[in-house]
N, C-alpha and C positions, 0 to 999 in steps of 0.2 A: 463620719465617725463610726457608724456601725461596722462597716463593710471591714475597715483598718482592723478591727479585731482586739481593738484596746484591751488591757486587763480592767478586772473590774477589782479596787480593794476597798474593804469593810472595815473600818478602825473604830472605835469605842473612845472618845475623849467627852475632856469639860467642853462646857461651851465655848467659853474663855480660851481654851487651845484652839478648840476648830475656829474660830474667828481668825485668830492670830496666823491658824495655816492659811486661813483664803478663801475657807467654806462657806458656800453663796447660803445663807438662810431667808426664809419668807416672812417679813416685816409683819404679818397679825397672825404669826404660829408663835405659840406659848411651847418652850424649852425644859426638860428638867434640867439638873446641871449636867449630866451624863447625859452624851448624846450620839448618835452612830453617825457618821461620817463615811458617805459615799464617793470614790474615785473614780474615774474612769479615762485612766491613762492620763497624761498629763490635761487633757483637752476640758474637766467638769471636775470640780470637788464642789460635795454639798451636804447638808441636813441631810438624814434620812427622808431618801423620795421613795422607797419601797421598795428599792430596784433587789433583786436576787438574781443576776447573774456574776456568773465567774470570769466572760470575756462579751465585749461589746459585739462581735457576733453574733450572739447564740439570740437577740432579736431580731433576727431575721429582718425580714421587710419592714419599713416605715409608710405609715401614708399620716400625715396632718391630718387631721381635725377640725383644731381651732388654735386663733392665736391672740391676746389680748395684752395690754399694759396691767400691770401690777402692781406699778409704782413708777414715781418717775425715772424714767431710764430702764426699768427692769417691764422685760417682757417675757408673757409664759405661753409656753406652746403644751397644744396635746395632743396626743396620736394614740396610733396603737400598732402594734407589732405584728409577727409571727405570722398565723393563722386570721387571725381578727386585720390584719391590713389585707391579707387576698381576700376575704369577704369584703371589705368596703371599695376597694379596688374590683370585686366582680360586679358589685349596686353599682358603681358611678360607671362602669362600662355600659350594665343594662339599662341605666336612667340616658344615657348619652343617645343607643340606639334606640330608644322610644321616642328621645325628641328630638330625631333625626326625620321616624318614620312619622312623625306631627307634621313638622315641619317639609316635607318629602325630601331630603337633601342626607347626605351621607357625613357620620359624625364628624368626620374631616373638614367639614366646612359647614360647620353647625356657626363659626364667628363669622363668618361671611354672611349667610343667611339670615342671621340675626341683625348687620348691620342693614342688611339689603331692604329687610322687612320695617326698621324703622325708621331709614330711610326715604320709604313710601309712605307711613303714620306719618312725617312729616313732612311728605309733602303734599298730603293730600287734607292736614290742619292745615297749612300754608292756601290752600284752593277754595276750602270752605269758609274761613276767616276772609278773601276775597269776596267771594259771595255775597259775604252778609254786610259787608261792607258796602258794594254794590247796588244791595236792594235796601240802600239807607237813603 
């Protein structure tokens, strides 16, 4: 959605109209009756979420966040753009090769090695539980 370059438009209605257009609002936000109505290309109309752009490009990079249920069937996600996504994307690169070099294996096969290691935690519970079983 970002990349596509959507226009972004700001409109001013009742609540009652923005409904009526389609506009997703958040079930425990309290409304005046005038309310800003945020577009972004056909793809999002909603309550004012804060956004101030003029095209869905000008947020540059995405990285997620977090993601949660918010009611049944509605789920919200959060990120952050621009500048603040190449910072959290340089953290999760540097956390990636620190526990690459923990681990001694290269990020690229940080899931392997992760499988590999508790794959041996279990099977080395699996050895000890014989054991004591053993000396019963």
């Amino acid at each position: 959605m970002i990349i596509q370059n959507e226009p972004v438009i700001t409109e001013l209605m009742t609540l009652e109209e923005a409904r009526q257009a389609g506009a997703i609002d958040l079930f425990d936000e309290k409304y005046s009756n005038r309310v800003r109505v945020v577009s972004v290309g056909s793809l999002s109309k909603e309550l004012c979420g804060g956004t101030h752009l003029k095209a869905s490009a000008e947020a540059g990079q995405f990285r997620l966040v977090s993601e949660s249920g918010i009611a049944s069937g509605v789920r919200r996600i959060e990120g952050v753009t621009g500048a603040g996504a190449w910072q959290l994307a340089r953290q999760q690169q540097d956390e990636l090769e620190a526990l690459g070099g923990l681990l001694k294996t290269k990020p690229a096969d940080l899931l392997a090695r992760a499988q590999q290691l508790l794959d041996q935690l279990r099977d080395l519970k699996q050895a000890r539980s014989q054991d004591q079983q053993a000396k019963r």
